[in-house]
N, CA, C and O atoms as a DFTB+ gen file, in Angstrom:
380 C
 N C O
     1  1       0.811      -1.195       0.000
     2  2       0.000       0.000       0.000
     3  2       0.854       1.260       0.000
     4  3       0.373       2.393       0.011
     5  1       1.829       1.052      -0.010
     6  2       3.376       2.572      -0.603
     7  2       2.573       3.046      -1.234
     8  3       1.963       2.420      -2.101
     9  1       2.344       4.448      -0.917
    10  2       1.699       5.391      -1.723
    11  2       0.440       5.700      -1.963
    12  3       0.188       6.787      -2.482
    13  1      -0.614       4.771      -1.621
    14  2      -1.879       4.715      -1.725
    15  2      -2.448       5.771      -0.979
    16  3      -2.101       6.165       0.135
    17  1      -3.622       6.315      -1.915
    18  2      -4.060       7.323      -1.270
    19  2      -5.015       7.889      -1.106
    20  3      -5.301       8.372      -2.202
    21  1      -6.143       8.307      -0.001
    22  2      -7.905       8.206      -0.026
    23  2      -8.075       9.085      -0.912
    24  3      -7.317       9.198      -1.875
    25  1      -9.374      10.032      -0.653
    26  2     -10.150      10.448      -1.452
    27  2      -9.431      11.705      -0.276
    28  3      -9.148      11.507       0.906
    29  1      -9.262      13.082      -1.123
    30  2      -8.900      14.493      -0.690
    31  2      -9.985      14.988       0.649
    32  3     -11.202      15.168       0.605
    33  1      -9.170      15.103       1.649
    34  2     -10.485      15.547       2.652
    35  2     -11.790      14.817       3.484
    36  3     -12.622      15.409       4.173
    37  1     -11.699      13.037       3.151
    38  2     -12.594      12.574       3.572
    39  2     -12.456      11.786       4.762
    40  3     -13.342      10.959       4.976
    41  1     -11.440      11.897       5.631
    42  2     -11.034      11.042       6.789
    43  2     -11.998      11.772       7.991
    44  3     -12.358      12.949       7.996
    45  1     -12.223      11.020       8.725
    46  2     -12.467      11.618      10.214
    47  2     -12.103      11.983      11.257
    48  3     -12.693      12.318      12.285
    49  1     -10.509      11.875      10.811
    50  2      -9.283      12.133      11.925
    51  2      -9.698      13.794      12.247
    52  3      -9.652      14.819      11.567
    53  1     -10.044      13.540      13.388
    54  2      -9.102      14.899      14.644
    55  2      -8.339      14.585      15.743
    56  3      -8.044      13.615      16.440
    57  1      -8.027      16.331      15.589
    58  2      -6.714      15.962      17.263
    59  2      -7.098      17.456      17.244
    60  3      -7.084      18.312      16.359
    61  1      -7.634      17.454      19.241
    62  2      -7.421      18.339      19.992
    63  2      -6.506      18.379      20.569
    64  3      -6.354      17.663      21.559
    65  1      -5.331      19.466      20.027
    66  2      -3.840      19.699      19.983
    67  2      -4.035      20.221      21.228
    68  3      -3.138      19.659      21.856
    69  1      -4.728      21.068      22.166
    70  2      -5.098      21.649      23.984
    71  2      -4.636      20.129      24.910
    72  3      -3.907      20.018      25.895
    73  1      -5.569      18.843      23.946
    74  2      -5.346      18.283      25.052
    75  2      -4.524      16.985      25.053
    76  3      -4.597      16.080      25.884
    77  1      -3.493      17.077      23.653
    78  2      -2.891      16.696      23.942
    79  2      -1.778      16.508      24.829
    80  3      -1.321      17.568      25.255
    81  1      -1.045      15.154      25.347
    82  2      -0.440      15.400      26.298
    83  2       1.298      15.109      25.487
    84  3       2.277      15.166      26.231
    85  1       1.458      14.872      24.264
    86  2       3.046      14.416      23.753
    87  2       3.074      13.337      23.616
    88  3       3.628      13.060      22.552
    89  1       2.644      12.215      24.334
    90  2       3.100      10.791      25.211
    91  2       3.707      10.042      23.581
    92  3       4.542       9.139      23.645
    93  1       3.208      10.510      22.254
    94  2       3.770       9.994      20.920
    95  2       2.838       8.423      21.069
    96  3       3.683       7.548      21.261
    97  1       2.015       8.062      21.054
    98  2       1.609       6.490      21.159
    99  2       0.739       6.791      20.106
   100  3       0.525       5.682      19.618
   101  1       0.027       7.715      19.375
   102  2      -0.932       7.742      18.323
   103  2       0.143       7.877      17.077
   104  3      -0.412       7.815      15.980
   105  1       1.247       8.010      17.043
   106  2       2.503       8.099      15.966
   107  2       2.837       6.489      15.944
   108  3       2.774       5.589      15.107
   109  1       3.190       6.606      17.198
   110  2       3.939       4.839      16.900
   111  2       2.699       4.049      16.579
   112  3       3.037       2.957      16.122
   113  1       1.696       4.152      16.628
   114  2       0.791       2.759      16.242
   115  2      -0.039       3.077      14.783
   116  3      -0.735       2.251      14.191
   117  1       0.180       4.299      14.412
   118  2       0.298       4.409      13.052
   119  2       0.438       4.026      11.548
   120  3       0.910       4.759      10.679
   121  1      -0.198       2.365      11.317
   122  2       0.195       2.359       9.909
   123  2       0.899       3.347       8.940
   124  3       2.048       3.143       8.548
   125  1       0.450       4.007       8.712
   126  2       0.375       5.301       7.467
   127  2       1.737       6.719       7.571
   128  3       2.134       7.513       6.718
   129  1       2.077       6.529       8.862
   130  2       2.758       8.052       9.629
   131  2       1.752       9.326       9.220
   132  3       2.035      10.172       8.373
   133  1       0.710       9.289       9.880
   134  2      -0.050      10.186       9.465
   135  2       0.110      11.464      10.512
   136  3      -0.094      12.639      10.206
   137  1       0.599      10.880      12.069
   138  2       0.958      11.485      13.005
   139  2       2.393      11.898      13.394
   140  3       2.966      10.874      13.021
   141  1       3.293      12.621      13.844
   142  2       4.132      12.795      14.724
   143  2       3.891      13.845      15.561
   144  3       3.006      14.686      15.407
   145  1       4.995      13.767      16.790
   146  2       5.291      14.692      17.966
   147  2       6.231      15.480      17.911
   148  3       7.410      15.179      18.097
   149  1       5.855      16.431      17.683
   150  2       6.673      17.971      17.845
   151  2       6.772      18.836      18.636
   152  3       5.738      19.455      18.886
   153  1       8.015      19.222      19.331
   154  2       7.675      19.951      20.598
   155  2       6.553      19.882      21.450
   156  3       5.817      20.777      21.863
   157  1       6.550      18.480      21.669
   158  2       5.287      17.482      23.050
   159  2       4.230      18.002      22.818
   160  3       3.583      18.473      23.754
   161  1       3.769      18.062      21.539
   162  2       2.353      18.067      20.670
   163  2       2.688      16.869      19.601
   164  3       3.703      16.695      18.927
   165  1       1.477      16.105      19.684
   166  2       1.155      15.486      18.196
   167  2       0.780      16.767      17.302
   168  3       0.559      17.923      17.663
   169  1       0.778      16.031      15.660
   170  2       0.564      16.889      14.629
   171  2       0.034      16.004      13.914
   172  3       0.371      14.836      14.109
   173  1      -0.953      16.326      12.877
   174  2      -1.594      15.565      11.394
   175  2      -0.888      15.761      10.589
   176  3      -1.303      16.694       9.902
   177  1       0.422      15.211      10.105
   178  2       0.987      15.909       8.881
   179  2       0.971      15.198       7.496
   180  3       1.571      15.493       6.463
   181  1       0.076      14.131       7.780
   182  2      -0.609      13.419       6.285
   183  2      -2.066      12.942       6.580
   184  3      -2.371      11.838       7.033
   185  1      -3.144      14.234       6.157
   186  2      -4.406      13.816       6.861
   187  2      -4.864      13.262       5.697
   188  3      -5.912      12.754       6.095
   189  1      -4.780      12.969       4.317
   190  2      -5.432      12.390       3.411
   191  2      -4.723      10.664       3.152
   192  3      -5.138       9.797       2.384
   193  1      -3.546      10.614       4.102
   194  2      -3.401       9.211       3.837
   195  2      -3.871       8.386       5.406
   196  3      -3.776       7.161       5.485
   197  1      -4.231       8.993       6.257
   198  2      -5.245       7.973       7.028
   199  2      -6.589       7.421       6.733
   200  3      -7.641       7.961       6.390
   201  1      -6.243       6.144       6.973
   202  2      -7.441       4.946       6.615
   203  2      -8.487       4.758       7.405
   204  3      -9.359       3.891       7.359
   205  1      -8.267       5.986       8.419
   206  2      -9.556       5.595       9.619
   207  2      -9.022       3.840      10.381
   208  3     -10.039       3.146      10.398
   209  1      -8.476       3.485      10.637
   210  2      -8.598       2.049      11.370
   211  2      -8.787       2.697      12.945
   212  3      -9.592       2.208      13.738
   213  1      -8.139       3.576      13.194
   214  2      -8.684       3.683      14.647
   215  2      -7.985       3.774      15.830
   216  3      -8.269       4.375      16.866
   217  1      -6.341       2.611      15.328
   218  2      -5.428       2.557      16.052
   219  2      -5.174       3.976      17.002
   220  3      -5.121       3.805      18.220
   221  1      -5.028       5.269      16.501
   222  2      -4.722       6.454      17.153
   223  2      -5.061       6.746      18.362
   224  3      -4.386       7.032      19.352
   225  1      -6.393       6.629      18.154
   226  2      -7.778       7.092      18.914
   227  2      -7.850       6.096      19.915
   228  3      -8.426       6.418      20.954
   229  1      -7.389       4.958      19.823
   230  2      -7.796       3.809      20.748
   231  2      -6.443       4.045      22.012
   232  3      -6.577       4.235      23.221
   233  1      -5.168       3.947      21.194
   234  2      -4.356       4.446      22.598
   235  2      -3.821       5.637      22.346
   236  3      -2.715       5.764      21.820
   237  1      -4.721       6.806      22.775
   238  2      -4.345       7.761      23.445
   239  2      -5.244       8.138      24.568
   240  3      -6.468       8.264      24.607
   241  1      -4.360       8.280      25.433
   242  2      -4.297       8.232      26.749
   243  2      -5.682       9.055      27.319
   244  3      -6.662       8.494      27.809
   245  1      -5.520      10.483      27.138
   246  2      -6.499      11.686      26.869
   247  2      -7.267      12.007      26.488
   248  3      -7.904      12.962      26.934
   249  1      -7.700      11.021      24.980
   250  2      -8.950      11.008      24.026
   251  2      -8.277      12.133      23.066
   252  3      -9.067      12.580      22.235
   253  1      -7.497      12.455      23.042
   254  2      -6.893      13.971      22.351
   255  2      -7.518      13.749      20.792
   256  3      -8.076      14.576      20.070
   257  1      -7.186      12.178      20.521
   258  2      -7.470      12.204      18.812
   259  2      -8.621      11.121      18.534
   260  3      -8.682      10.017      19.077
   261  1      -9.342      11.532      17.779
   262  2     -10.648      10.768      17.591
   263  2     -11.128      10.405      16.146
   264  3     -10.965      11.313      15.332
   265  1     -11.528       9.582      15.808
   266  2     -11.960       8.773      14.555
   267  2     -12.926       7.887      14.434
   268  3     -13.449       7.331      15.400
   269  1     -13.172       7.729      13.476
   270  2     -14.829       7.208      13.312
   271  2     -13.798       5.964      12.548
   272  3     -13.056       6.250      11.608
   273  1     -13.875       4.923      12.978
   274  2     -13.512       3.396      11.998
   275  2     -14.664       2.833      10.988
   276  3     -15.808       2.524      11.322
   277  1     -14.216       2.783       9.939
   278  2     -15.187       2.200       9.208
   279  2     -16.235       2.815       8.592
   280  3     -17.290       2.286       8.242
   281  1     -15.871       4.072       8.461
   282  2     -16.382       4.937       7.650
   283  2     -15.844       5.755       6.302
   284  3     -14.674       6.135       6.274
   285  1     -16.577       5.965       5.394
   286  2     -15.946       6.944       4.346
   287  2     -15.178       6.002       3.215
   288  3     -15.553       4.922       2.760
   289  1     -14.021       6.738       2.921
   290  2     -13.478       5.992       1.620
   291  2     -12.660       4.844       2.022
   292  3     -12.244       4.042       1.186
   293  1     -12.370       4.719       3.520
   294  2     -11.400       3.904       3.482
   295  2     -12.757       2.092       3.870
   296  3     -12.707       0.863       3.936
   297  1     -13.453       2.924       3.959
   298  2     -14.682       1.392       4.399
   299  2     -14.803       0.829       2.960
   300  3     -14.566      -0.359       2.740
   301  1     -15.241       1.842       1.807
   302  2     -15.331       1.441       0.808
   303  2     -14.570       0.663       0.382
   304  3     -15.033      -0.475       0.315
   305  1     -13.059       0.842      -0.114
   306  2     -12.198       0.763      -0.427
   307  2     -11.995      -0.929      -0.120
   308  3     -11.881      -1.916      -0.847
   309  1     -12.017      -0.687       1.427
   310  2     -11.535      -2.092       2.219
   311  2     -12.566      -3.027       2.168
   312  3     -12.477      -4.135       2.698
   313  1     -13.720      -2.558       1.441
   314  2     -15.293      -3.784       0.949
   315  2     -14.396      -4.098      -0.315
   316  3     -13.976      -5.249      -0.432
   317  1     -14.205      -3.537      -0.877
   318  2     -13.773      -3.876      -2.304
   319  2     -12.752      -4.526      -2.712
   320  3     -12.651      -5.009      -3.840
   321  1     -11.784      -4.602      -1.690
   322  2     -10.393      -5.127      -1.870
   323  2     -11.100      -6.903      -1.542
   324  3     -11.148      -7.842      -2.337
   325  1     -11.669      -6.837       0.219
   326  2     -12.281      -8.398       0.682
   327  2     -13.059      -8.790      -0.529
   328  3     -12.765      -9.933      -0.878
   329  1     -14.185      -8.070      -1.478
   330  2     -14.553      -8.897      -2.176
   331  2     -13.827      -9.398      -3.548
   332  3     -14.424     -10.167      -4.301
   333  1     -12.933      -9.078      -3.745
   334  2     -11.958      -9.430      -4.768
   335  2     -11.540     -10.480      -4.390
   336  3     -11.303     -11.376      -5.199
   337  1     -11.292     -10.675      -2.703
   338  2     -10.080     -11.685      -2.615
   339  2     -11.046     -12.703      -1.975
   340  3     -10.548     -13.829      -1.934
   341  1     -12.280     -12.619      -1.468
   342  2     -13.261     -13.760      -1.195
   343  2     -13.942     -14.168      -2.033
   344  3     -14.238     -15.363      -2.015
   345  1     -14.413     -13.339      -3.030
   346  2     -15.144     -13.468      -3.764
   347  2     -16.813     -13.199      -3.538
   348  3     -17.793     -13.594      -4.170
   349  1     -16.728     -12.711      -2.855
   350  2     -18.873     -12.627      -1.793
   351  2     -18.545     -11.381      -1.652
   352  3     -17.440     -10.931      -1.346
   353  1     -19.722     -10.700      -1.926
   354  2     -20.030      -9.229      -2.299
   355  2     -19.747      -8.623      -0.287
   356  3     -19.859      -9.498       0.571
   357  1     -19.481      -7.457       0.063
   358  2     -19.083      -7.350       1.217
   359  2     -19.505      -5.569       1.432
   360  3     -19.135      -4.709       0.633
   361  1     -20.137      -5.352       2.370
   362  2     -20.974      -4.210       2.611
   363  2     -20.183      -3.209       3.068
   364  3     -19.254      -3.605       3.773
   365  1     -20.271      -1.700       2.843
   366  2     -19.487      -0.760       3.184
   367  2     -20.630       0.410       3.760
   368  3     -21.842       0.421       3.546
   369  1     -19.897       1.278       4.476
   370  2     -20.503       2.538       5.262
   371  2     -20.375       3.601       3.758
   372  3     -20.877       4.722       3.679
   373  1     -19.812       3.113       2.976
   374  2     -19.603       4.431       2.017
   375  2     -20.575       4.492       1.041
   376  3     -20.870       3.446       0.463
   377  1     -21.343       5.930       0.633
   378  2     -22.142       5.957      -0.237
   379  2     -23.014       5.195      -1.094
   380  3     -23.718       5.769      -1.925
């Protein structure tokens, strides 16, 4: 998946940068590097290549960053790939 890349603007990633606390655990569990920590703030510095999975949001500590899993282009996307490789049609949150 090098390089792959959603649809412009359609992720659900936020981060309330107030409450973040630094701790870097929404970077390291990161598929994508969509996150790093900069001067003991996280940052979004690739918001169109997160897939929504969720990882972020799940360990951080604070709730600082939040995401909807399984929504948008990356639900689509990931129906379409399973039914290629199962072959049985497979339901998505997207449009």
């Amino acid at each position: 998946m090098k390089g792959y890349r959603y649809l412009d603007g359609v992720a659900t990633l936020r981060l309330d940068a107030e409450a973040c606390i630094g701790c870097g655990m929404c970077a390291a569990v990161c598929p994508h590097r969509v996150l790093v920590v900069r001067e003991r703030k996280a940052e979004i510095i690739d918001f169109n290549a997160c897939m929504e999975c969720g990882a972020c949001a799940k360990n951080c500590p604070v709730d600082a960053v939040t995401v909807t899993p399984g929504v948008g282009c990356a639900s689509y996307l990931m129906a379409v790939w399973l039914s290629k490789i199962t072959g049985k049609k497979t339901e998505s949150a997207c449009c």
